[in-house]
N, C-alpha and C positions, 0 to 999 in steps of 0.2 A: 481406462477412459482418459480422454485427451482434456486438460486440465490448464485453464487460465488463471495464473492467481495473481492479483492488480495492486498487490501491493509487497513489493521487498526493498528491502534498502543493502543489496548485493554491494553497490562501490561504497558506504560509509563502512562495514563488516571489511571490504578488501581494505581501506586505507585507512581507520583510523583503532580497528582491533587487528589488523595486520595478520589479517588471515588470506595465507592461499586458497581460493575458493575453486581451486581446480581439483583441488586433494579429496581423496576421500572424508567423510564427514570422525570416523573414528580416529586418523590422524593429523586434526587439524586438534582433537579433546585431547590425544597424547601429546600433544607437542605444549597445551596450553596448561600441565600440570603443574601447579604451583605458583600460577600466575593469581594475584589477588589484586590487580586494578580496576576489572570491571565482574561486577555480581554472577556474569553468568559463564567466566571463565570457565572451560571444560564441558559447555552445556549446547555448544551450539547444534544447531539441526538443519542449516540452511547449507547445500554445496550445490556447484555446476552437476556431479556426479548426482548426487541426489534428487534434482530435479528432472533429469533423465530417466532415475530409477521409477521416480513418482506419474512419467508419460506427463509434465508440469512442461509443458515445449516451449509457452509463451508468458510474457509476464510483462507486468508493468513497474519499471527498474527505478530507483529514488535518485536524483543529488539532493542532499541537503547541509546548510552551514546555516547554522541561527545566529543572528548579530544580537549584542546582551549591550547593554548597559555599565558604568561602572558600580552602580549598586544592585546587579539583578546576582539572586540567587541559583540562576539555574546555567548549566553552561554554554558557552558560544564564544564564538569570534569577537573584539573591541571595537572593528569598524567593518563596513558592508562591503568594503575594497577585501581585506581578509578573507572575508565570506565568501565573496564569487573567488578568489582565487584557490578556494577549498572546494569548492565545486568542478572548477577548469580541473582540478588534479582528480576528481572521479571519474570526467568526462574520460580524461587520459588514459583513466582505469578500463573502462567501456570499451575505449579506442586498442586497447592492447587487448584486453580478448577478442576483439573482432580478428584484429590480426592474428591472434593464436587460433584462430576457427573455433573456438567457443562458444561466442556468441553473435547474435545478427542484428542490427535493429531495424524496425519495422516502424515504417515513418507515415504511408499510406493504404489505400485499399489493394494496390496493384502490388505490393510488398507482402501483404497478409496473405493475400490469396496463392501466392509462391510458396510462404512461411508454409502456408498451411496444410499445401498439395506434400510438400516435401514431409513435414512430418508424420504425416499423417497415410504413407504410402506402404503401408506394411510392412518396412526393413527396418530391422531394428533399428534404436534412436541411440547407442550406447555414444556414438561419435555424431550425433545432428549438434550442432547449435542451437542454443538457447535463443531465441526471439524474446527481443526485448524492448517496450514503447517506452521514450524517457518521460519521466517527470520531477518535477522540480517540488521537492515537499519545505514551501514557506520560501515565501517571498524575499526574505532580509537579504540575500544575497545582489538582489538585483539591484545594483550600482543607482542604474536609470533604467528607465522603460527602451532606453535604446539598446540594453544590454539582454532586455525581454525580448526584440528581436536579432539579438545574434544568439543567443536561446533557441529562437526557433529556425533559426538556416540550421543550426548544428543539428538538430532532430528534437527537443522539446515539445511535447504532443500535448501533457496538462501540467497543470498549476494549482498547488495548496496554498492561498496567499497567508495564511498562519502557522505554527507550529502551536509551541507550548509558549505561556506569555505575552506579554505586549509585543506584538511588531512594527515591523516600518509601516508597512502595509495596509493590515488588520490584526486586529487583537484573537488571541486562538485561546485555546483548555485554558482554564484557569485563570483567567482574566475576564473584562468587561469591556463595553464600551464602541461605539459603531466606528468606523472605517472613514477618516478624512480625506481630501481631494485627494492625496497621492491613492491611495486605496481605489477609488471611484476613476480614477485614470487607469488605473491596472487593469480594472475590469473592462474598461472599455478596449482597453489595445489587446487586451487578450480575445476578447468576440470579434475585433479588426481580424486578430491573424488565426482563427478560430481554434485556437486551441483549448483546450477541454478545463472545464472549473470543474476543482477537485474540496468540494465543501468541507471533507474532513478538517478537523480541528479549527471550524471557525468558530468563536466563542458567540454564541447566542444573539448579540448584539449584531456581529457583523455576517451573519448568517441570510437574518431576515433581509438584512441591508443589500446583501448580495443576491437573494432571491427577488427582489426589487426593480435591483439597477442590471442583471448581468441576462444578456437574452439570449446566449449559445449555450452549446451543449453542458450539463452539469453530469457530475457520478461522485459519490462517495466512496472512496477507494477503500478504507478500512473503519468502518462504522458499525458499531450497537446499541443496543436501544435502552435506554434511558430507563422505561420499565422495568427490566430486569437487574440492571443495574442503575443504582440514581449518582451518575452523576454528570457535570457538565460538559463531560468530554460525550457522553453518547446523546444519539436524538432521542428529542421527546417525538409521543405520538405524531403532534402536529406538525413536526419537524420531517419524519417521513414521509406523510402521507402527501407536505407538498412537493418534496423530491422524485413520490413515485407520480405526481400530476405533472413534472416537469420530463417523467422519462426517463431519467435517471437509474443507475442499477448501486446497489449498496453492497458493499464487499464484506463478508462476514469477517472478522479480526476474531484471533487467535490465542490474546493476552489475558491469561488466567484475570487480572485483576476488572477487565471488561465482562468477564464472563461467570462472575461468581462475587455476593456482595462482601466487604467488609475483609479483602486481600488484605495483608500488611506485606508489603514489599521488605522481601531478605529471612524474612520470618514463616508465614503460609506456605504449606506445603500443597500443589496438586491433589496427593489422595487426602489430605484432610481438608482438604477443602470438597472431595468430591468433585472436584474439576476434573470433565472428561470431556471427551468431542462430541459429547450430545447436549453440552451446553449450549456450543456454536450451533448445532441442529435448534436449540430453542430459539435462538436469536434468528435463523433463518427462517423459522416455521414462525414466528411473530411477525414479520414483516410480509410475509407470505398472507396472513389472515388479515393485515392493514389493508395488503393492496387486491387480497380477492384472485391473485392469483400467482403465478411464481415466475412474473419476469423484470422481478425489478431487487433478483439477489444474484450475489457472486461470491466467491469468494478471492479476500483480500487479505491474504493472512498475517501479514504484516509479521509472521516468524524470522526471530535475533532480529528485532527492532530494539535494540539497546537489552533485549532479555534471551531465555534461552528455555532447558529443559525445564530448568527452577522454576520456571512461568508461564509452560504451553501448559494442556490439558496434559495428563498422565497417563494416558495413550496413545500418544504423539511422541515418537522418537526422533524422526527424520520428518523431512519435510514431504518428505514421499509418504507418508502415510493420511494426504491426506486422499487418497486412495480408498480412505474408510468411510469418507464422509456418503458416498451412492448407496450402498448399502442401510446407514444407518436414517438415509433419507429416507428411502423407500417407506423403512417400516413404521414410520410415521404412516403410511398413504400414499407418497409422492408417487408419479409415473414414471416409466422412462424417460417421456417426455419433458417431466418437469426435473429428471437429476441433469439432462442433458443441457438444460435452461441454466440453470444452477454453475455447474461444472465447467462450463464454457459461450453458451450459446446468447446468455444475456450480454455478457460482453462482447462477444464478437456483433450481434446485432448493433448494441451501440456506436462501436466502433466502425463498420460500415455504413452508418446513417452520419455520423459525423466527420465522416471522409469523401463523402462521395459528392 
């Protein structure tokens, strides 16, 4: 089955874990034997080859550079000029797979509908291009709002105006606090050039504030529900049900510690946690019973977002796997109809309503 997943962060994995992500997925873990900089050295699951393997044709592709503070605890760039110039180097990333025939990006409707004859044409995909719509996860990079529109000549389609922390912006996980005029300016230039608000990680405060002020299209690219797990990074009830009254489609995320309470990062293991891909199934089938029916889910698996094997479900090897999720849908109840909602069809809806 043909498979949209809206949320990977492919250029931060090419340039700053310095992985070939043309390679097969087994010799990018041999090559990273002994490496002990980042937790999930040896772990990863996301390649060009893989997503091929997984029939994953289209995606929606990350830049990201967070700008910190000198007293913030968590890491990023010193000043926002840094930040966009760590961005421009992923874009570059983008721009060299295009030219290696890799990858494609997909900017509008008249793009998609090429993307999607072609893949989808019965010949094998081992050599298609990956399709891929940009998005910008958290704002701190952008200089000015004028740097929002050279953003979007180059192909920038949505916008996470938070990450993790305080922003320029908006405050995101783990922080407080609503969205000052720079923030309320963002929102507006981004419904000017209609590019897509992407709510993930707006922290509570500037969430409401954006469902408020911002009147184009909204999706949460990689989001779960509060419910099951309590914490500030997922929505609450209320939090969804206005997303799915805005139309919106929610991307299920993939990260053991989203999906299972009371993870300890470095420590939790998948099978002792019981962490398998029918937790993602619970998070789907919850939002499914919010909204009464099942077109306001996707999946956004946000896999090697700074994690890897050590913190997918323990059924999840390759990103291709999630080839498991129709199946384990089903047996829930779902229809064809509704894996086909799921799997691809809520996003591509959206995406056609907000291009056209």
């Amino acid at each position: 089955m043909f498979i949209l997943d809206a949320h990977l962060d492919l250029s931060m994995n090419a340039m700053e874990w310095n992985r070939d992500l043309r390679l097969p997925v087994g010799e990018i873990r041999s090559r990273e034997k002994g490496m002990t900089d980042k937790l999930d050295r040896c772990n990863g699951t996301v390649t060009l080859p893989e997503l091929r393997n997984g029939n994953i044709g289209l995606v929606v592709a990350t830049q990201i550079a967070r700008y910190v503070t000198a007293d913030s605890n968590i890491p990023g760039w010193q000043s926002p000029e840094q930040a966009w110039a760590q961005t421009q180097g992923q874009l570059a990333w983008y721009r060299a797979m295009e030219e290696a025939g890799e990858m494609v990006q997909i900017t509008n409707n008249r793009a998609l509908a090429i993307h999607l004859a072609y893949w989808n044409d019965g010949e094998p995909n081992d050599n298609k291009p990956i399709g891929y719509i940009l998005s910008l996860e958290g704002a701190d990079s952008l200089v000015s709002l004028q740097h929002l529109e050279r953003a979007y000549e180059y192909g920038l389609r949505a916008l996470g105006p938070a990450h993790y922390g305080p922003g320029r912006y908006a405050n995101g996980t783990n922080s407080t606090g609503a969205m000052d005029e720079n923030g309320l300016h963002l929102l507006k230039e981004m419904e000017k050039l209609n590019i897509i608000l992407d709510a993930t990680h707006l922290c509570d405060d500037a969430f409401w504030q954006a469902m408020d002020h911002f009147n184009g299209h909204v999706w949460a690219s990689h989001n779960n529900c509060r419910a099951i797990v309590n914490h500030n990074r997922q929505y609450s009830d209320d939090q969804l049900k206005v997303l799915i009254e805005r139309g919106a489609v929610i991307g299920a995320a993939f990260d053991a510690w989203m999906l299972v309470p009371d993870w300890v990062r470095g420590q939790s293991t998948p099978e002792d946690m019981h962490c398998g891909i029918e937790k993602v199934i619970d998070n789907i089938d919850y939002i499914c019973q919010l909204a009464g029916n099942t077109l306001h889910v996707g999946i956004g698996s946000d896999l090697d977002g700074a994690y890897g094997k050590e913190q997918s479900p323990y059924d999840l090897d390759t990103i291709a796997d999630l080839q498991k999720i129709p199946a384990l849908f089903k047996q829930r109840g779902y229809s064809d109809e509704d894996v086909n909602n799921l799997m691809h069809g809520n996003w591509l809806r959206f995406l056609r309503n907000a291009w056209k």
